[in-house]
C-alpha positions in Angstrom: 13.2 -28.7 11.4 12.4 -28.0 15.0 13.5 -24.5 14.8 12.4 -23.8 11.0 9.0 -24.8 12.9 9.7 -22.3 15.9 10.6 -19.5 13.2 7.0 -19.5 11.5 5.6 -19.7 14.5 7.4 -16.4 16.0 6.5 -15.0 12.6 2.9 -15.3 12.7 2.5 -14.0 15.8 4.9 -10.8 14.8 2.0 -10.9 11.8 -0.5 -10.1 14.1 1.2 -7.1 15.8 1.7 -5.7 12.6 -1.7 -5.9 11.8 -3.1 -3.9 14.9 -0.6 -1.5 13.9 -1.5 -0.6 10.5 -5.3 -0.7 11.6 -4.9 1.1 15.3 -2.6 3.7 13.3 -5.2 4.7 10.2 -8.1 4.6 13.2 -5.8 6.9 15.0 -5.6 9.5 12.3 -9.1 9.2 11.3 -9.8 10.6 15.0 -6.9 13.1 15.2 -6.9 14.7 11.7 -10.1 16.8 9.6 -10.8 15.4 5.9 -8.4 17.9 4.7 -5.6 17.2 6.0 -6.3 13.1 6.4 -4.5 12.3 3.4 -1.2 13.8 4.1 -1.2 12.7 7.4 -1.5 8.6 6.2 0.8 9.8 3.4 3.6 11.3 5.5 2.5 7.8 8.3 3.1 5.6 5.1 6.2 7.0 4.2 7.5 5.6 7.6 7.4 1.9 6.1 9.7 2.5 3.6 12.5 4.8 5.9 12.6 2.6 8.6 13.2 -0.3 5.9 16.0 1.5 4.9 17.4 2.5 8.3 17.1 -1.2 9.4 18.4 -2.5 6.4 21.8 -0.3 7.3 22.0 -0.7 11.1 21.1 -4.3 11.3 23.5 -5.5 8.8 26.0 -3.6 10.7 25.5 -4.8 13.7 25.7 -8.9 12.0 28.6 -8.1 10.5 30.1 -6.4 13.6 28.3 -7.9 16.5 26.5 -11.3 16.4 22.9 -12.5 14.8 22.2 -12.3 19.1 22.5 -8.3 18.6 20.5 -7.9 15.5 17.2 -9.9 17.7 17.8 -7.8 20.7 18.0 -4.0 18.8 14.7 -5.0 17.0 13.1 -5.9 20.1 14.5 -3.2 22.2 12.8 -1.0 18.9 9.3 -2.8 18.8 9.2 -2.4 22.5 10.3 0.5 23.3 8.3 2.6 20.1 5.5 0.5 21.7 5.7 1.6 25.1 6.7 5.7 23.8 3.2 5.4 22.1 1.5 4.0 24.9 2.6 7.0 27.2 2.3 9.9 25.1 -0.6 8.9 22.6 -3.8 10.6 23.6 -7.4 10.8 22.2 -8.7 14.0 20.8 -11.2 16.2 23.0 -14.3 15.5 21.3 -13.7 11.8 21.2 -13.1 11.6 25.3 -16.7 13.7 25.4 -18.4 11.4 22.5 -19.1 8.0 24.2 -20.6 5.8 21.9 -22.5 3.0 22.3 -20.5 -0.1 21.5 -21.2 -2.2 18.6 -21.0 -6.2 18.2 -18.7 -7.6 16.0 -21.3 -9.3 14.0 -22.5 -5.9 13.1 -19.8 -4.1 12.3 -19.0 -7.0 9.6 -22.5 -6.8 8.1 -22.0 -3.2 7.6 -19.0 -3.6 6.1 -20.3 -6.4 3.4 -23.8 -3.8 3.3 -21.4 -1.0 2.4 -21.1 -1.5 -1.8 -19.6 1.8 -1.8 -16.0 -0.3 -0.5 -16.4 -3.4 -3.0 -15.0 -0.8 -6.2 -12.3 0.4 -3.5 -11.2 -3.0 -2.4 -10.7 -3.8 -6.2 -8.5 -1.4 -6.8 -6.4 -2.5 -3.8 -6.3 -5.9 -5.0 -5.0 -5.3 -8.6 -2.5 -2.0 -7.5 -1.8 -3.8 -4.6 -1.0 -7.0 -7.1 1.1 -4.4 -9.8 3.1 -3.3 -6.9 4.2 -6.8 -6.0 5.0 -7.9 -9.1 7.4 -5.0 -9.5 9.3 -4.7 -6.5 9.7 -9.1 -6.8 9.9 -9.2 -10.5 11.3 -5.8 -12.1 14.6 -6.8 -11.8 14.4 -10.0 -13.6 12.1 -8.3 -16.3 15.1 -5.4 -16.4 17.4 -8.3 -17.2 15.3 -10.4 -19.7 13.5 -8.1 -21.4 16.4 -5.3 -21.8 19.3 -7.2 -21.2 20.3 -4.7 -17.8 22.8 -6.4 -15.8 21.0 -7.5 -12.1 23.6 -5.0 -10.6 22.2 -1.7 -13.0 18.4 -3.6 -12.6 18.9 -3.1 -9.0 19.5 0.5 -8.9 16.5 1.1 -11.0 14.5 -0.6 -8.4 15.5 1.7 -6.1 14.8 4.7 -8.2 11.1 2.7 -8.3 11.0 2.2 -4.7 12.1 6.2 -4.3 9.6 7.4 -6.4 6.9 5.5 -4.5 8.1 7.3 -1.6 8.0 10.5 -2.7 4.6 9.4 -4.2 2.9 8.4 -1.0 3.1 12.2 0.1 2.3 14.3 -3.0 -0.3 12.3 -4.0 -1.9 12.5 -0.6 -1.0 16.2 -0.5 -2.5 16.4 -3.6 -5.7 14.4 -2.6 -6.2 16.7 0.9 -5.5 20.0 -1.5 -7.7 19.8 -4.5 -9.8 16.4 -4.3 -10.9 16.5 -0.4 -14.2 15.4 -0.9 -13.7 13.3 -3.9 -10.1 10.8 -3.7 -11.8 8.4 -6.0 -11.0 10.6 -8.5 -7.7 11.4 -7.7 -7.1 7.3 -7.6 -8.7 7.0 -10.9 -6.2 9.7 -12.6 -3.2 7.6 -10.6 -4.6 4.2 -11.8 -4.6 5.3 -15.3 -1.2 7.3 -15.2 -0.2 3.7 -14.1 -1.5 1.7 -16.7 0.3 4.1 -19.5 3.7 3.7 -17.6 3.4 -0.3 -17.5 2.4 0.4 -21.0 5.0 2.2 -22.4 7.7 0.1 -20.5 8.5 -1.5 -23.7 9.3 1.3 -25.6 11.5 3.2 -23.1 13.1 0.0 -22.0 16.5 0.6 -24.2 16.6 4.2 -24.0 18.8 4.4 -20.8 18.9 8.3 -20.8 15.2 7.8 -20.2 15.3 5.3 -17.8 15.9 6.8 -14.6 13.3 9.2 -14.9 10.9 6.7 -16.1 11.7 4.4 -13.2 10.9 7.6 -11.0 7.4 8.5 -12.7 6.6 4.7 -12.2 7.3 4.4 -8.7 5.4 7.9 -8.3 2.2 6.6 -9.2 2.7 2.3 -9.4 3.6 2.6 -5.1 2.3 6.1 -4.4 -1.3 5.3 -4.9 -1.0 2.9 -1.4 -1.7 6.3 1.0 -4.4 7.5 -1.4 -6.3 4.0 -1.3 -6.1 3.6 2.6 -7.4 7.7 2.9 -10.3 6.2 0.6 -11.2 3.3 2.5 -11.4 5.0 6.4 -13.6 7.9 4.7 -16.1 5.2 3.0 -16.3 3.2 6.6 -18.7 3.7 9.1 -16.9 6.3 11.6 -17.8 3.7 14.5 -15.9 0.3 12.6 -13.0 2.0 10.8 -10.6 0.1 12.2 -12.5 -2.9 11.4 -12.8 -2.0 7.8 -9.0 -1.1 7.4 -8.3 -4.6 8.2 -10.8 -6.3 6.2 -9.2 -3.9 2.9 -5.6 -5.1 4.7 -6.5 -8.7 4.9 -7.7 -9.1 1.0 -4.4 -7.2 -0.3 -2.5 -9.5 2.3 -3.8 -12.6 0.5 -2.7 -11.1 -3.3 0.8 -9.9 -1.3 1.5 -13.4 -1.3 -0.4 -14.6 -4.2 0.5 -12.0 -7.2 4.0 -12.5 -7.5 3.6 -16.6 -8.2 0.6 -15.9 -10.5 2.9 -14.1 -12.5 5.6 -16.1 -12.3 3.9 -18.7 -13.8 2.2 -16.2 -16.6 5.8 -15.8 -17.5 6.5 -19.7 -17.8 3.3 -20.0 -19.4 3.4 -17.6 -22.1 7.6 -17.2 -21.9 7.7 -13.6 -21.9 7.8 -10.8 -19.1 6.0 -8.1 -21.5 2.7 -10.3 -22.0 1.7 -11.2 -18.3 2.9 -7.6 -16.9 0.3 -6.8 -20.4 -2.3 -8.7 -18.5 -1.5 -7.1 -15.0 -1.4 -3.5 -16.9 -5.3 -4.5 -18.1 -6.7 -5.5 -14.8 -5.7 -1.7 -13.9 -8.0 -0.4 -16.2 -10.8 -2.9 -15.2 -10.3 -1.4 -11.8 -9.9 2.1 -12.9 -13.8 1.5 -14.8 -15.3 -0.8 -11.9 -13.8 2.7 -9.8 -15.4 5.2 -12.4 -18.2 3.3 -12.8 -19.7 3.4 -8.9 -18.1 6.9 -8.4 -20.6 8.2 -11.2 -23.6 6.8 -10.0 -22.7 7.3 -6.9 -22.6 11.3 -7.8 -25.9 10.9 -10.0 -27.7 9.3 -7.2 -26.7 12.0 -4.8 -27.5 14.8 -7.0 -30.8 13.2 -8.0 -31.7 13.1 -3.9 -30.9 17.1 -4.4 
């Protein structure tokens, strides 16, 4: 028990690192990289998470297999620290940031600007319920494979990876996309991606025993169900306050974080409750297009309000 104890501990605190990162890093870009090029550059930052995932996966296993549990601590140390320190000596701040020096601004401030800011409210719906979708797949697609379509876990796994892949591939296109032809308007890029989405999830059933469908299904899914993540962070940095954008990230990263942990067992017992995969992943697929509307919605007026000023 004492060391189960010691584990959670040593896990929150590696919670908190992790947190700076994701924040520090999207601040980072916001300094370093023009609106259009912003997107690709969090999409291409994004597509990190799932590579080093994979590399880990490999060389860590090796090295428990091969080596000792002692090993697999020490390499991801040696890793944390060292890309740590490799970014502390060659990471610089852009020109015109080291001549800008602005004045700084309380904390209390910068979190009444944030809850002032009604443009992020549509924004940090979407992230909940995408954020929520792509939980529920990556923990439940496999059993839903293997209740719904009667998939062996083995051939359920693989199309999770096809899932994962597309997501990957996603997380750069769509942000390509976003910096190429919808610069100075994402929301509507993320509204087309919610609602591609939505008809996926929908159409699940139908394409569920047509195998020689499957795998490019499972790719398409993946492309827009995970590939909307870069998209949404691009959105929330250019509707912060360019003083409190770290701030903001985390407040957007700190809501998802709670519905990380929460969506998954909401499901799970939507599934017990109504004992089928098809209607709670029905009820998921419609709090998309809530948040595709609540998105619409603001965006409109938003534009209506600025062309009235005009």
């Amino acid at each position: 028990m004492n060391h189960y104890t010691t584990l959670l501990v040593v896990l929150i605190v590696v919670g908190f690192w992790y947190g700076s990162a994701q924040t520090g890093g999207s601040t980072a870009i916001v300094k370093w990289f023009p609106n259009e090029h912003r997107g690709l550059a969090i999409g291409i930052r994004q597509t990190g998470i799932p590579i080093g995932g994979a590399l880990a996966s490999f060389i860590l296993t090796y090295l428990y297999h091969h080596i000792h549990l002692t090993a697999v601590h020490g390499a991801q140390g040696f890793v944390a620290i060292g890309g740590g320190l490799l970014f502390l000596l060659m990471y610089q701040e852009p020109k015109q940031h080291k001549s800008s020096v602005a004045t700084p601004i309380p904390f209390k401030e910068k979190m009444k600007a944030i809850k002032d800011n009604r443009a992020l409210y549509p924004i940090f719906f979407v992230g909940i319920v995408m954020m929520s979708l792509q939980m529920i797949l990556i923990a439940h697609l496999m059993s839903y494979l293997h209740q719904e379509g009667g998939y062996s876990l083995t051939a359920a796994g693989k199309y999770l990876s096809l899932v994962l892949l597309g997501g990957m591939v996603g997380r750069i296109a769509l942000a390509w996309l976003s910096d190429r032809y919808f610069a100075q308007k994402r929301e509507h890029l993320l509204i087309i991606v919610m609602l591609s989405t939505f008809v996926m999830v929908a159409c699940m059933p139908v394409v569920l025993h047509a195998k020689s469908l499957m795998i490019l299904f499972c790719c398409v899914m993946g492309f827009f169900a995970l590939g909307w993540y870069s998209l949404y962070i691009a959105s929330v940095t250019e509707q912060s306050d360019p003083q409190s954008v770290g701030l903001t990230v985390s407040a957007a990263l700190t809501i998802n974080q709670f519905f990380i942990v929460l969506a998954p067992s909401i499901y799970g017992l939507l599934v017990s409750i109504f004992s089928s995969h098809q209607m709670a992943l029905d009820i998921v697929a419609m709090m998309v297009i809530v948040g595709a509307f609540y998105l619409s919605r603001t965006t409109n007026s938003s534009l209506s309000s600025q062309g009235s000023v005009k």
